[in-house]
N, C-alpha and C positions, 0 to 999 in steps of 0.2 A: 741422760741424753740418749735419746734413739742409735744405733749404733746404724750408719749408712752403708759402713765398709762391705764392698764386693767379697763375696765366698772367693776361700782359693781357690786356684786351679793347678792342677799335676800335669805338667808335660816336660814335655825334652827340651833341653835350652837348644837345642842345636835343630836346624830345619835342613832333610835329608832332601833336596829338590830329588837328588836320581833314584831314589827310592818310590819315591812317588810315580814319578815317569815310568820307570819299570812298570809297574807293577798295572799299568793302566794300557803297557804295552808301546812306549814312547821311546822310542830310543834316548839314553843317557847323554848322549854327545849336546841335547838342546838344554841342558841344565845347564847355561850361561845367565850371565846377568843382564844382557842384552834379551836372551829372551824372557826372562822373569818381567821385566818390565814391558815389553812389550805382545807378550802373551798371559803367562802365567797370571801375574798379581792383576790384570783386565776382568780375564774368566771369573778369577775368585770372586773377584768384586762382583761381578754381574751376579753370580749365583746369590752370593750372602747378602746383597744390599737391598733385599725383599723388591725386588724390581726399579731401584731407582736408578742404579745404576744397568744401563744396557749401551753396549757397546760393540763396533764395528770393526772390522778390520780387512787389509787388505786380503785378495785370496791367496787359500795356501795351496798351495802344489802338490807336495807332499799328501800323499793318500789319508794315511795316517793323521794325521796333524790336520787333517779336514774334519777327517768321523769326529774326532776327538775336541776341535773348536770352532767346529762349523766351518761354511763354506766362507763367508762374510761375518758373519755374527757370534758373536763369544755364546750365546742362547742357544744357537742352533747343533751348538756340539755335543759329546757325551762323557767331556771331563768335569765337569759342572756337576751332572748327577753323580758321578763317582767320586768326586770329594763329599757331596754332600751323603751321600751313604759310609763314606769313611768316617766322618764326623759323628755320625748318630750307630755309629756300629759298636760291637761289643770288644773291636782290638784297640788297646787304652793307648799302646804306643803310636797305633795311626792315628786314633783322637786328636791325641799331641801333636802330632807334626800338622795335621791338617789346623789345627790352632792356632800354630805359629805361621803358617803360611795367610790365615784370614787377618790374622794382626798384621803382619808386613802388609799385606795388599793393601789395607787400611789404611794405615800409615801414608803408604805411595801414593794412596790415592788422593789423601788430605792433602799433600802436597801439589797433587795438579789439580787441583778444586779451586784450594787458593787461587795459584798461576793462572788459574781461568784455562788451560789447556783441554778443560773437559767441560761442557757448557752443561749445567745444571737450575731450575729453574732458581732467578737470581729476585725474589720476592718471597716473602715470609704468608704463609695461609695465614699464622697467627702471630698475633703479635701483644707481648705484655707490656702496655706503656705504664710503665711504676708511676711516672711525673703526674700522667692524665688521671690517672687510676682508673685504667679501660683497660679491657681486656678487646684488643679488635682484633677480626676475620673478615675472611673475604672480605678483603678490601675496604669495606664501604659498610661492615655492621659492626656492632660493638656492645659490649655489657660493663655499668660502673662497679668499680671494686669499691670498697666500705676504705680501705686503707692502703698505702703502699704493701706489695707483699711482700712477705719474706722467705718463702718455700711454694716452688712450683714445683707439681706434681707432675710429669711428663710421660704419660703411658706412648709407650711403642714411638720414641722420638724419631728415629727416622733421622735422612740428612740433613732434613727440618730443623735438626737441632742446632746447627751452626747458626742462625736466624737468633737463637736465645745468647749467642755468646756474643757478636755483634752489639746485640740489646744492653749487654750486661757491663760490657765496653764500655760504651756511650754512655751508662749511666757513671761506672768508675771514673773514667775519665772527667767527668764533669765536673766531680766530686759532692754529687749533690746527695747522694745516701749511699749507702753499701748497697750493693745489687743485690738482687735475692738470688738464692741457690735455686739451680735448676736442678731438678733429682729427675734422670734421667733412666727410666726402666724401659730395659728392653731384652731380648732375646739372642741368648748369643755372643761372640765379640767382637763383629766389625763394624755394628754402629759404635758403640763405646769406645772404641781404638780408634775410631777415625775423628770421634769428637774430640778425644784427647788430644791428639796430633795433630786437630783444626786448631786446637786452640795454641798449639807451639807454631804453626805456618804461619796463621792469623794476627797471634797478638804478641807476639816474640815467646823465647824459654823461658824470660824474666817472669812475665806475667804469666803464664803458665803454670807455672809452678806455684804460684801465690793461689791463683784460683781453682785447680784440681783439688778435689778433695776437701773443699772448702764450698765456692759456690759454683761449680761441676759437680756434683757426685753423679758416675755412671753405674749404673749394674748390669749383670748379663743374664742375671737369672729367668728373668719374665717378670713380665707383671703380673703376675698373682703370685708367684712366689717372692719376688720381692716384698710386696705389699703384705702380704701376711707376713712377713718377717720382722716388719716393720711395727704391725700389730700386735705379734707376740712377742718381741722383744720390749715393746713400753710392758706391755702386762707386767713380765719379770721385771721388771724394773721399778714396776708400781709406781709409775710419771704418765704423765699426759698423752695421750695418745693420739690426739688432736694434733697436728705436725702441721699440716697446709694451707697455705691461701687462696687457691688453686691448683684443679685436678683438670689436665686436660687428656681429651679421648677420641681424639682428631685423626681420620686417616686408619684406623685401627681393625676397620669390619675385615680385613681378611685374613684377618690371626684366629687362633683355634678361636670358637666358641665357649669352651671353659676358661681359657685365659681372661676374654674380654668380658663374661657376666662377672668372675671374681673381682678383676680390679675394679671397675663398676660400685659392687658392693662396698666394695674395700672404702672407695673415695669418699662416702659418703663419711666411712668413720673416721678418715685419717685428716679430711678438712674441717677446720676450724668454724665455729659461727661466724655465719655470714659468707662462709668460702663457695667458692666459687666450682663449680663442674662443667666444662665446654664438651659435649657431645657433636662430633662430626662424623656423618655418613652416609651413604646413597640410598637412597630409599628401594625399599624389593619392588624387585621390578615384573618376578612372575613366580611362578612353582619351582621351577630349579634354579633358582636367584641360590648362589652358593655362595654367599658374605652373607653375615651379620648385617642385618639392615638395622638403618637409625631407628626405626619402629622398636624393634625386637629392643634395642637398647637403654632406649627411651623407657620400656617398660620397666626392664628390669632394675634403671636407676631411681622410676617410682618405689617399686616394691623394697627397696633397699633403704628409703626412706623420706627421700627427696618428697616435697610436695610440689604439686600441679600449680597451687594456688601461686604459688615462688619459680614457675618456670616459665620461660618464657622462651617462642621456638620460632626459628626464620627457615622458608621456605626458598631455597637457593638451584641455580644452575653453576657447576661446577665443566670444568676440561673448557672445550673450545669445539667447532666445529668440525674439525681438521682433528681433533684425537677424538673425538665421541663427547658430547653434551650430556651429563649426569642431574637429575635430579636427585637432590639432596636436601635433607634435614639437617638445620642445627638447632641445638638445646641450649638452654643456659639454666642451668639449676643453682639454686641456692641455699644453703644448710640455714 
């Protein structure tokens, strides 16, 4: 059996808030719990939740506490880039703390996602109907699956990924099959930690716990190192390496470029005959178009092996008028 389990991680059990605050020039005195929740665990959120989360807040006064979380907007500050250089720097004990501080935010946040206290968009781009054996998007297209599935492959899930527990709900509850496991890759740990602790807000601790690590698995490592792990793990094992029913690659053009040509590659080997691949993304739109356009994708999941003859691709307008109208590509590939 494929081994799904998340690599460890080394950090401090204990989260230093005034260490932190120091050291970014904050006076220690705001290291309450009142303001963790109504500043701190916001910022982190906004930084780490790859822009889904962006958040507002009243003005601060304090000079300080403005540079640092904006005037209005947790975005607009300079404690955001400095966790996030904490994070990717070479001091392992600030690693830690800034780890433990994107899990807590995560958490907190699960919590008012749920409560509806933070309005998130409350519709699924995609959606797996096991019953229909459709894989639907936007709205209103869809691809047939050959069988119910039992492994969805989820590159760069996003808070998108609540949308799959929801799904997976509905189908337990029903009692009409075992849900399929959502295998969630992604970068990092505050999608992961918030899926986790969507699923303890959402569907109580009972069920929770039945379903992590069973049909949850999340990882943090990325998608192409998950996914190669995943690869070279059946090898050593000399088992199947065929794992998926579906690979989806939705939402994903603004992550590195080598991340998303690998898992790409990767899906074509880790899905099953007949599996399924959903490519979603905005098409380039000129010379310094800096995402991953579905073009560029589109290619590289030919050359990985996918055939043209077995895909089939819908021409979409994606946002609204009011955010910016995207022209968009999707794919549906078939092994």
């Amino acid at each position: 059996m494929v081994n799904f389990e998340q690599p460890p991680t080394a950090t401090d059990s204990t989260l230093k808030v005034e260490s932190l605050l120091e050291q970014a020039g904050i006076d220690s005195r705001y290291a309450t719990i009142e303001f963790m929740g109504s500043v701190l665990f916001p910022c982190t959120a906004s930084t780490f939740s790859d822009g889904e989360i962006i958040l507002a807040h009243q003005p601060m006064e304090d000079p300080t506490l403005q540079e640092q979380f904006g005037h209005t907007r947790f975005d607009q500050g300079k404690f955001g880039t400095y966790l996030r250089e904490l994070f990717e720097g070479p001091d392992e004990i600030m690693r830690g703390q800034v780890d433990l501080l994107i899990r807590q935010s995560a958490a907190y946040m699960a919590g008012r996602v749920t409560r509806r206290e933070i309005q998130l968009p409350n519709s699924p781009t995609v959606v797996v109907d096991s019953a229909a054996k459709k894989l639907r998007f936007d709205k209103t297209l869809e691809a047939d699956l050959v069988e119910q599935p039992k492994v969805v492959l989820d590159y760069g899930p996003g808070l998108q990924g609540r949308f799959h527990i929801h799904q997976q709900l509905q189908d337990w509850r029903n009692n009409r099959f075992r849900p399929y496991t959502h295998l969630a890759l992604g970068k990092g740990p505050f999608i992961n930690t918030f899926l986790q602790f969507y699923w303890k807000e959402y569907a109580g601790p009972r069920a929770a716990e039945q379903a992590i690590g069973k049909i949850y698995i999340g990882r943090e490592d990325g998608m192409a190192d998950a996914s190669n792990t995943f690869i070279e793990g059946s090898k050593r094992r000399a088992i199947p390496v065929e794992i998926a029913d579906i690979a989806l690659a939705s939402g994903i053009h603004l992550a590195g470029q080598g991340e998303i040509f690998t898992a790409l590659r990767n899906a074509f080997t880790l899905l099953r005959p007949n599996g399924v691949l959903l490519v979603r993304a905005p098409k380039a739109a000129n010379d310094r178009t800096t995402f991953t356009s579905a073009e560029q994708m589109v290619e590289v999941a030919l050359d990985a092996g996918f055939s043209l003859e077995k895909t089939r691709f819908f021409n979409t307008i994606t946002g609204s008028n009011s955010s910016g109208a995207t022209a968009s590509l999707s794919a549906v590939f078939r092994k």
